[in-house]
PyMOL Python script that loads the backbone (N, CA, C, O; Angstrom):
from pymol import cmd

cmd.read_pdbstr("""\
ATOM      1  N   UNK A   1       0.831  -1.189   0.000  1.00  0.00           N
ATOM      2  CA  UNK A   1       0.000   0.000   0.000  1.00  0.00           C
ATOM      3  C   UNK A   1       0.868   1.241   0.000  1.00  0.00           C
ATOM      4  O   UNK A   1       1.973   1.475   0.488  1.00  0.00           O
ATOM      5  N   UNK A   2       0.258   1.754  -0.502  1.00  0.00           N
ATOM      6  CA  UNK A   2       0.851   3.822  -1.220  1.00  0.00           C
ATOM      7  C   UNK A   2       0.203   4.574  -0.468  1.00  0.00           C
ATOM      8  O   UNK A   2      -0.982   4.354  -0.723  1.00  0.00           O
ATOM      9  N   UNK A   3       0.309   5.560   0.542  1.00  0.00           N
ATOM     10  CA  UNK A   3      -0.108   6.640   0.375  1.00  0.00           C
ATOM     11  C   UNK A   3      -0.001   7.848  -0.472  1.00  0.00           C
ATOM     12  O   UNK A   3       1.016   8.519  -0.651  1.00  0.00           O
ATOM     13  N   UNK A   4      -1.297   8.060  -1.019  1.00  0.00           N
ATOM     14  CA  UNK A   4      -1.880   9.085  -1.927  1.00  0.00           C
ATOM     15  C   UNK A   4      -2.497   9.737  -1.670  1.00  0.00           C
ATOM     16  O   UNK A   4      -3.677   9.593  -1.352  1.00  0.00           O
ATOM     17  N   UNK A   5      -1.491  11.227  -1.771  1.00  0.00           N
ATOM     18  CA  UNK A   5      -2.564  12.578  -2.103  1.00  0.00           C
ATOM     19  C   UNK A   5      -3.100  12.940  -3.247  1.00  0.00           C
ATOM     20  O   UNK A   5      -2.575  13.160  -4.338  1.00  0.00           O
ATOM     21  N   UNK A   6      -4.243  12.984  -2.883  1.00  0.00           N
ATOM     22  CA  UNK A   6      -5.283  13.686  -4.199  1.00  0.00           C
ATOM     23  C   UNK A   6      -5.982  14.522  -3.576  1.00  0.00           C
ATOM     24  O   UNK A   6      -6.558  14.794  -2.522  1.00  0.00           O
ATOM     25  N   UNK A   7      -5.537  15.073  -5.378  1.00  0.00           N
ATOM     26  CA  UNK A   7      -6.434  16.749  -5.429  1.00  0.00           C
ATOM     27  C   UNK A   7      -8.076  16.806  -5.773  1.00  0.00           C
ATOM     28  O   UNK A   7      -8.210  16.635  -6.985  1.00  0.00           O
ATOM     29  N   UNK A   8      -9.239  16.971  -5.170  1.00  0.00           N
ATOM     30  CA  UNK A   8     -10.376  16.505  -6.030  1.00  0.00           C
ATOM     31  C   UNK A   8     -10.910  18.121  -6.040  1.00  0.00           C
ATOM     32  O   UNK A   8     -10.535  18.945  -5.206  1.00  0.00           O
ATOM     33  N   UNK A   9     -11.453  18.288  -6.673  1.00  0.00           N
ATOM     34  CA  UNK A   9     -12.056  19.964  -7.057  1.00  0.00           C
ATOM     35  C   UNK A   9     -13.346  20.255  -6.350  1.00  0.00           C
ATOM     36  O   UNK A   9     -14.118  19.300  -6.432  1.00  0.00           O
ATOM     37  N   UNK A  10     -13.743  21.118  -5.787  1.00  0.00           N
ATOM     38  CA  UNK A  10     -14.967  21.324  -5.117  1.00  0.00           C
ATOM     39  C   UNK A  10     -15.707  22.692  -5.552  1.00  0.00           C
ATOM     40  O   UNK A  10     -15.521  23.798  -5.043  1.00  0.00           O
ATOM     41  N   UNK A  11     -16.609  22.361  -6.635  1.00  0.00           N
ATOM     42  CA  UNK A  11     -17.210  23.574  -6.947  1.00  0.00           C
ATOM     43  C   UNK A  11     -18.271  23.720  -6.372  1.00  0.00           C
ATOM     44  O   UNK A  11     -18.916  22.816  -5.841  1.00  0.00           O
ATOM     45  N   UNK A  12     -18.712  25.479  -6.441  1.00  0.00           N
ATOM     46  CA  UNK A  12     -20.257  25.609  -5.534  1.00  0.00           C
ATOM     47  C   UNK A  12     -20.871  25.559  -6.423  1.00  0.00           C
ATOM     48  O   UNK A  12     -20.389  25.293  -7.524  1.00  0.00           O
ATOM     49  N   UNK A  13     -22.058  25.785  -6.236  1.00  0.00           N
ATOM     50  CA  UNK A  13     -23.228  25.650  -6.028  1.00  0.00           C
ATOM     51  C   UNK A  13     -24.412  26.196  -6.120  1.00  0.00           C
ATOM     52  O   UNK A  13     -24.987  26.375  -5.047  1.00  0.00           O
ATOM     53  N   UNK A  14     -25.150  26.633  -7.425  1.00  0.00           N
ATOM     54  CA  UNK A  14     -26.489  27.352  -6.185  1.00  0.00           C
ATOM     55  C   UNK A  14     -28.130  26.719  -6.247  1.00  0.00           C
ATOM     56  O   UNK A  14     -28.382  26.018  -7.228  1.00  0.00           O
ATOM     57  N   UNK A  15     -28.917  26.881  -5.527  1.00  0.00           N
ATOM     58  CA  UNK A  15     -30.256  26.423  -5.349  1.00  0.00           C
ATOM     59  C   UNK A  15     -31.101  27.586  -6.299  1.00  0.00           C
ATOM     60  O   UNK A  15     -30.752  28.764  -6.225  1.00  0.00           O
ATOM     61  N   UNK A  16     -32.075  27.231  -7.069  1.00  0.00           N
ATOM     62  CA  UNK A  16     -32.734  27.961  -8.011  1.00  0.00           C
ATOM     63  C   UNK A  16     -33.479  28.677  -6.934  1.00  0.00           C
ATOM     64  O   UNK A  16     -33.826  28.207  -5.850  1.00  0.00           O
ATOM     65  N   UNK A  17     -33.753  30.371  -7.574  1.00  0.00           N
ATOM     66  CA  UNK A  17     -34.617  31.084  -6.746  1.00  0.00           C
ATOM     67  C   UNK A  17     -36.198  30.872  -6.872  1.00  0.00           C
ATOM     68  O   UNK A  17     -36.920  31.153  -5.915  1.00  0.00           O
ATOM     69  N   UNK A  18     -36.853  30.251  -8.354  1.00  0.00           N
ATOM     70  CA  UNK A  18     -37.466  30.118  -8.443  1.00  0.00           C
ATOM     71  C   UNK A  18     -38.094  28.803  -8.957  1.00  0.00           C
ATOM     72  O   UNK A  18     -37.261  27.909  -8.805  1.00  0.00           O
ATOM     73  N   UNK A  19     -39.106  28.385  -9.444  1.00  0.00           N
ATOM     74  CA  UNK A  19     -39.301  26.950  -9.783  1.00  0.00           C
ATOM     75  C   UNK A  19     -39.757  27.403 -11.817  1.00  0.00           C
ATOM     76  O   UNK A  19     -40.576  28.141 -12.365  1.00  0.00           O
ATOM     77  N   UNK A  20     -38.716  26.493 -12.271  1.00  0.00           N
ATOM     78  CA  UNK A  20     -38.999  26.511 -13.669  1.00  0.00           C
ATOM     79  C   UNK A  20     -40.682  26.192 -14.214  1.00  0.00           C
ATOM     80  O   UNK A  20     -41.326  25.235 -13.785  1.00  0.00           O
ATOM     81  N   UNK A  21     -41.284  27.296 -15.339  1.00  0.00           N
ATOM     82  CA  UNK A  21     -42.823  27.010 -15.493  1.00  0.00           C
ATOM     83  C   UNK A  21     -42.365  26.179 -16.796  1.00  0.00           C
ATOM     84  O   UNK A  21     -42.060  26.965 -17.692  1.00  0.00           O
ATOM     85  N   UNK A  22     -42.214  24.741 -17.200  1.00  0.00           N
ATOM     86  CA  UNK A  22     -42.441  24.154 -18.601  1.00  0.00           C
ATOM     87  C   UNK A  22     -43.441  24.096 -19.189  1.00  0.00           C
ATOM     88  O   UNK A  22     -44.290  23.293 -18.800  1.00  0.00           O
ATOM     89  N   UNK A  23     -43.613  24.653 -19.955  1.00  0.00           N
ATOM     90  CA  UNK A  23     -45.202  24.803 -20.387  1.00  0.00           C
ATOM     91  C   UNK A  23     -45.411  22.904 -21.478  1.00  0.00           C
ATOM     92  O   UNK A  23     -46.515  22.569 -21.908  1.00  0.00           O
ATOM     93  N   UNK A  24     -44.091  21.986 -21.690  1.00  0.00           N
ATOM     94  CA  UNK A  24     -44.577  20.696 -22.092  1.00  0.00           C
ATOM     95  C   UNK A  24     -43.951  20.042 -21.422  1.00  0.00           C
ATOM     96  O   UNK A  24     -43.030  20.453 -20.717  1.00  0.00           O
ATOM     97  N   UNK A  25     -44.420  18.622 -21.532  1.00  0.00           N
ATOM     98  CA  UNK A  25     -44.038  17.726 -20.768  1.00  0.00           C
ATOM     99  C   UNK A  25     -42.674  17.041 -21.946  1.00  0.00           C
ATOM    100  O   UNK A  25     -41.789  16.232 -21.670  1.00  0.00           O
ATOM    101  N   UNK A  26     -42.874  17.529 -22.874  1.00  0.00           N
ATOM    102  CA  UNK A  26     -41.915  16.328 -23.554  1.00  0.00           C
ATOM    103  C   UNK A  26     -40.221  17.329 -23.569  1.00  0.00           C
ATOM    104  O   UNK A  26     -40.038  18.511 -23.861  1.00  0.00           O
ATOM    105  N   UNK A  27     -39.543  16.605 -23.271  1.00  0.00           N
ATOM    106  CA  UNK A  27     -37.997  17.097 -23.082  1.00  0.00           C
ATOM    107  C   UNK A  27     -37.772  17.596 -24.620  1.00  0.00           C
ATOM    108  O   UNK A  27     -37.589  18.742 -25.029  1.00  0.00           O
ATOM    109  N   UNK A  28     -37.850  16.259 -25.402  1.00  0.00           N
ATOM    110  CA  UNK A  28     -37.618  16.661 -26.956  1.00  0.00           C
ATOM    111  C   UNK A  28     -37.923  18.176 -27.281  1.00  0.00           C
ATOM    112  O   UNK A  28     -37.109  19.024 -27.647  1.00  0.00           O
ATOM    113  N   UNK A  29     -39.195  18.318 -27.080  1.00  0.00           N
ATOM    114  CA  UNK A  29     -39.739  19.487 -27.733  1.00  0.00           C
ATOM    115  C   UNK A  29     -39.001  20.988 -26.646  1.00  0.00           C
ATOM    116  O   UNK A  29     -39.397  22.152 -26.704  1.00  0.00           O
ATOM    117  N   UNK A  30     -38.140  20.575 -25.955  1.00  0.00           N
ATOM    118  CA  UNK A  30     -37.536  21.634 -25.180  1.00  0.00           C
ATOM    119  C   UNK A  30     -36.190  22.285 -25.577  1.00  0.00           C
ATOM    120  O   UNK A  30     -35.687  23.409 -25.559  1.00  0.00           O
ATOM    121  N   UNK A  31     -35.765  20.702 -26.041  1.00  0.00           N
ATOM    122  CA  UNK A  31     -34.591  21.061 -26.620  1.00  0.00           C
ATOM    123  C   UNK A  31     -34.630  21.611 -27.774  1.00  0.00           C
ATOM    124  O   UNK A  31     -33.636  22.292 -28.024  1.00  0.00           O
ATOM    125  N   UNK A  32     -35.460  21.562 -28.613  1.00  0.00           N
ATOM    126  CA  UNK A  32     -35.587  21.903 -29.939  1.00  0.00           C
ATOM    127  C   UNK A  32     -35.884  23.418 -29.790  1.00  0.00           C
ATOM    128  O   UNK A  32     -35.771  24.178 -30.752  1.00  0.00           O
ATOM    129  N   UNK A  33     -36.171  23.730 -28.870  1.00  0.00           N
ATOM    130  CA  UNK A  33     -36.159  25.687 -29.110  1.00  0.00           C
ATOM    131  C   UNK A  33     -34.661  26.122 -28.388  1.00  0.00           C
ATOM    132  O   UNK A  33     -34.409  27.297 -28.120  1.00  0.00           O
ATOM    133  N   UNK A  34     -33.993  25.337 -28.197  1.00  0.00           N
ATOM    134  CA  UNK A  34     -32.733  26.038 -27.984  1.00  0.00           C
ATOM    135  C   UNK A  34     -31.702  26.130 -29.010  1.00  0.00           C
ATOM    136  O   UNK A  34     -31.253  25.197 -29.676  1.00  0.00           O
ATOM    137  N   UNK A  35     -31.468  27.020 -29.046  1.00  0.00           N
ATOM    138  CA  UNK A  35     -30.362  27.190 -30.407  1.00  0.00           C
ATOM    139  C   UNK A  35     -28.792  26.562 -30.326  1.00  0.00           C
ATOM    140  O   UNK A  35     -27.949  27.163 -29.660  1.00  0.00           O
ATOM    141  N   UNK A  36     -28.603  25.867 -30.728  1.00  0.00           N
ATOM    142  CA  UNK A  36     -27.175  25.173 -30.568  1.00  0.00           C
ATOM    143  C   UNK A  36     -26.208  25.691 -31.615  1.00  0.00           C
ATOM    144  O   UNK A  36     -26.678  25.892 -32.735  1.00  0.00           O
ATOM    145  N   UNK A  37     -24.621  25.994 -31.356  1.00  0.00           N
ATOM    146  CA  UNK A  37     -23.940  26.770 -32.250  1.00  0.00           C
ATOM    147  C   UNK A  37     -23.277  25.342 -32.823  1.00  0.00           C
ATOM    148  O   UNK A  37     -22.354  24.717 -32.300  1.00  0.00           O
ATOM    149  N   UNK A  38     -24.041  24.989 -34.099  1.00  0.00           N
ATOM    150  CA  UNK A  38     -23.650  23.578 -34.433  1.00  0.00           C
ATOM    151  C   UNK A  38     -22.663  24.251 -35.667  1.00  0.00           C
ATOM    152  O   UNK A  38     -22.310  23.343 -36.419  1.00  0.00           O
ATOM    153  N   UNK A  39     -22.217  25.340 -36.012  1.00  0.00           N
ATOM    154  CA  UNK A  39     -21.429  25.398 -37.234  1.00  0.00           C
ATOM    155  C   UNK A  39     -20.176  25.854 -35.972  1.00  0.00           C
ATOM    156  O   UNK A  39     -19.425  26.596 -36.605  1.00  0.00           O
ATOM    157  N   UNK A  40     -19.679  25.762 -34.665  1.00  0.00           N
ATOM    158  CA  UNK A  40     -18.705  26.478 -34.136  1.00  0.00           C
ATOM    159  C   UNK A  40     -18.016  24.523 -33.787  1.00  0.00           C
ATOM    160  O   UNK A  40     -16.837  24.434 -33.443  1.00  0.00           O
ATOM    161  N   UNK A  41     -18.979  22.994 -33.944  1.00  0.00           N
ATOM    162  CA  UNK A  41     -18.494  22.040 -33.629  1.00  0.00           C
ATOM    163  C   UNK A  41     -18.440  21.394 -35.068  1.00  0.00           C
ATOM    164  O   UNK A  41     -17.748  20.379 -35.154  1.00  0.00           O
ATOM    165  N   UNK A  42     -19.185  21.917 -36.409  1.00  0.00           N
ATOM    166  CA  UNK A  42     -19.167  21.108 -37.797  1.00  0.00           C
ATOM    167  C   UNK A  42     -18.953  22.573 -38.582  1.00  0.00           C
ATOM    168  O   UNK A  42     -19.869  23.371 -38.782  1.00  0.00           O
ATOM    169  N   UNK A  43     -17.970  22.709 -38.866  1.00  0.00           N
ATOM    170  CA  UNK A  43     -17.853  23.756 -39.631  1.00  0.00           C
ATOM    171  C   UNK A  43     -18.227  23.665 -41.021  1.00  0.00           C
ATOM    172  O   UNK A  43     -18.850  22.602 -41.013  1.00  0.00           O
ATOM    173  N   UNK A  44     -18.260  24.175 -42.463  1.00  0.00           N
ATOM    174  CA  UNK A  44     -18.858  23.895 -43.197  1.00  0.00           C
ATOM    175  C   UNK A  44     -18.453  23.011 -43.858  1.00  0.00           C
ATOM    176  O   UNK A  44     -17.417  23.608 -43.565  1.00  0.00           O
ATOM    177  N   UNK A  45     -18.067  21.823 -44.726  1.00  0.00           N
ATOM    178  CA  UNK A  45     -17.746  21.423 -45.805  1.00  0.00           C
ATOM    179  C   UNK A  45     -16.483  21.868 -46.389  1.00  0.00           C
ATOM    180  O   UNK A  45     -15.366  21.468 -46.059  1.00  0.00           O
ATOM    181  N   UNK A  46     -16.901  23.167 -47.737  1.00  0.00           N
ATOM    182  CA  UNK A  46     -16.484  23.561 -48.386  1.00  0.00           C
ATOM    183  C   UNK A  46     -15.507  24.671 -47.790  1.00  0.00           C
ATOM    184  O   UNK A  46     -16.258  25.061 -46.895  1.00  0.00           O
ATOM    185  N   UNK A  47     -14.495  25.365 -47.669  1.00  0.00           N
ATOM    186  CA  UNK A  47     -13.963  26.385 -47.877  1.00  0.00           C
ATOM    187  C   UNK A  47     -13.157  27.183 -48.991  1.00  0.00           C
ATOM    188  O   UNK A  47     -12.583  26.457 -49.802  1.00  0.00           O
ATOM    189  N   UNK A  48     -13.023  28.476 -49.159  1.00  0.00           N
ATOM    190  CA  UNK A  48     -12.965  29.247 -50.161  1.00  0.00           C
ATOM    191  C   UNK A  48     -11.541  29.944 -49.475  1.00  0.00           C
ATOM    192  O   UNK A  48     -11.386  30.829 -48.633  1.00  0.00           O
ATOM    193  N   UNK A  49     -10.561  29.072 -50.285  1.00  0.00           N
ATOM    194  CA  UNK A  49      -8.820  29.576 -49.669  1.00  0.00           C
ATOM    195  C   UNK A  49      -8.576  30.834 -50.573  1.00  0.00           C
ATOM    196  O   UNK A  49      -9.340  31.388 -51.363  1.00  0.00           O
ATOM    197  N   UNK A  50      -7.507  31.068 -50.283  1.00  0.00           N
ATOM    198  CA  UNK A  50      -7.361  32.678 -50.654  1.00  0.00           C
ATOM    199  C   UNK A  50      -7.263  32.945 -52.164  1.00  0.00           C
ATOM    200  O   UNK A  50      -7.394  34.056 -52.677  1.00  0.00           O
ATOM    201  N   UNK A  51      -6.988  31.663 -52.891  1.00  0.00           N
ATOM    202  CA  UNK A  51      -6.842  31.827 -54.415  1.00  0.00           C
ATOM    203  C   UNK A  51      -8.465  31.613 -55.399  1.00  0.00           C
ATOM    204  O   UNK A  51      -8.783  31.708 -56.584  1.00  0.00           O
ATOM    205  N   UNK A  52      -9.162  31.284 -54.108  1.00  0.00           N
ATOM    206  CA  UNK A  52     -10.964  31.695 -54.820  1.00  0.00           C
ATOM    207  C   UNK A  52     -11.191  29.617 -55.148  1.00  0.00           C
ATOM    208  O   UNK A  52     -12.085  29.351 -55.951  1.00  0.00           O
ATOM    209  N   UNK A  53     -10.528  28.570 -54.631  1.00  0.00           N
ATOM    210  CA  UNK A  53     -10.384  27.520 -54.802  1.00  0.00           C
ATOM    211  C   UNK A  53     -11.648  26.795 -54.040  1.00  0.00           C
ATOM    212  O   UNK A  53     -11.513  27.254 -52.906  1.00  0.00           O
ATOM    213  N   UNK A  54     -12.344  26.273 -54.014  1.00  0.00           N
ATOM    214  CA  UNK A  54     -13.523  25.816 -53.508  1.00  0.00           C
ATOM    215  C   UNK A  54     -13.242  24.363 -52.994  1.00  0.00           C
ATOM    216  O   UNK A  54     -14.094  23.573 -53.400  1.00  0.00           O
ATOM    217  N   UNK A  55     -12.247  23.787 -52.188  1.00  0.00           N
ATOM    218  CA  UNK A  55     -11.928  22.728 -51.675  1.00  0.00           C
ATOM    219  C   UNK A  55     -12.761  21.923 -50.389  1.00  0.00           C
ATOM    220  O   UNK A  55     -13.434  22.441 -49.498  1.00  0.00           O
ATOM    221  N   UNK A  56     -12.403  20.174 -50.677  1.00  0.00           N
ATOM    222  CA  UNK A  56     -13.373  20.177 -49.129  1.00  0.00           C
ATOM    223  C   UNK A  56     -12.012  19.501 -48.571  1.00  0.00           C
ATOM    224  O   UNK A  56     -12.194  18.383 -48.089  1.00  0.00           O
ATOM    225  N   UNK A  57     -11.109  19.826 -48.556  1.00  0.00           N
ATOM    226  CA  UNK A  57      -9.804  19.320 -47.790  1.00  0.00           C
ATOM    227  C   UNK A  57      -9.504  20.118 -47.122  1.00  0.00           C
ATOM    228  O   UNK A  57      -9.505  19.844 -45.922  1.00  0.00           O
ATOM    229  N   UNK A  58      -9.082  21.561 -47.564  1.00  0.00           N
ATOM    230  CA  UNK A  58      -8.294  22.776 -47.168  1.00  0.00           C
ATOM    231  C   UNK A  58      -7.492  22.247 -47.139  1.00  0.00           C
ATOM    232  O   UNK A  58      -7.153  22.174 -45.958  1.00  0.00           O
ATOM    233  N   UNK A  59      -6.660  21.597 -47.909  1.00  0.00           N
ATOM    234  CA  UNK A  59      -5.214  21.467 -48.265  1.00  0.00           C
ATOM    235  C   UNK A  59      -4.658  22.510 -49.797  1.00  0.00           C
ATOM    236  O   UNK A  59      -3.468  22.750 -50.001  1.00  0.00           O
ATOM    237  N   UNK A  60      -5.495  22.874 -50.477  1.00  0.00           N
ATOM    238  CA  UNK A  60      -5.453  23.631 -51.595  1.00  0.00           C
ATOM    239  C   UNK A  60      -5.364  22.434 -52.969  1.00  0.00           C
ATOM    240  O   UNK A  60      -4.990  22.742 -54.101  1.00  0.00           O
ATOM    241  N   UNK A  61      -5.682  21.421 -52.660  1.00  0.00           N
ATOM    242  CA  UNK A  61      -5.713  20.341 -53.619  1.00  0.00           C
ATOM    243  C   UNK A  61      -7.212  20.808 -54.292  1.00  0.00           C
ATOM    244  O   UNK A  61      -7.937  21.555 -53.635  1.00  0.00           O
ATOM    245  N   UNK A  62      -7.651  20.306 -55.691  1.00  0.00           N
ATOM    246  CA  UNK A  62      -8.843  20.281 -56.240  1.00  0.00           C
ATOM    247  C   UNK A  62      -9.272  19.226 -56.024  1.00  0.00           C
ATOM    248  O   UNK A  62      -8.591  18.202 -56.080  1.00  0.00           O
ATOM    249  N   UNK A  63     -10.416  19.262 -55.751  1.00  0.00           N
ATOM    250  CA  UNK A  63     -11.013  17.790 -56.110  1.00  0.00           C
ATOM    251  C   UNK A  63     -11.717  17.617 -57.564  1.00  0.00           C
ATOM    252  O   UNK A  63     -12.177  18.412 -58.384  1.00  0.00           O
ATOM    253  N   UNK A  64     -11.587  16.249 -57.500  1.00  0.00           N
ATOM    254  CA  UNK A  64     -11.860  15.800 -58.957  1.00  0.00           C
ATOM    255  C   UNK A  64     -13.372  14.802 -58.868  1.00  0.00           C
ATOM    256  O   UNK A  64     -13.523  13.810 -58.155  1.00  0.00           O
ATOM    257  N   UNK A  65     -14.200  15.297 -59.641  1.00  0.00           N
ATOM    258  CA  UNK A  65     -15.473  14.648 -59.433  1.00  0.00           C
ATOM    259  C   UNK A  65     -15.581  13.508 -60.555  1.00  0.00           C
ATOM    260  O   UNK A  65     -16.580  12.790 -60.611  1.00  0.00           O
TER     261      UNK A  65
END
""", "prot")
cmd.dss("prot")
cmd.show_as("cartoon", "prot")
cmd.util.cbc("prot")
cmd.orient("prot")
């Protein structure tokens, strides 16, 4: 046997001031009005490098269809 120190993190905390009104019961339909920044985790496809090249590598290669 080892004695081991560990570091464990202790964050606070807080208790809601008020009680959330959901106006549905279904979670799905809750999430769906929140806006998610899905182009900041899938950026687009295509990019347009500085020579006007329309690549989906961004290596500056063409692709060939």
């Amino acid at each position: 046997e080892r004695d081991v120190q560990m570091l464990i993190p202790a964050y606070d905390f807080c208790i809601p001031d008020k009680e959330c009104s959901c106006d549905t019961d279904d979670p799905c339909e809750a999430f769906r009005k929140i806006q998610f920044p899905v182009d900041e985790f899938f950026p687009p496809n295509e990019t347009k490098l500085q020579t006007g090249v329309s690549t989906a590598t961004c290596c500056g290669c063409e692709r060939s269809d």
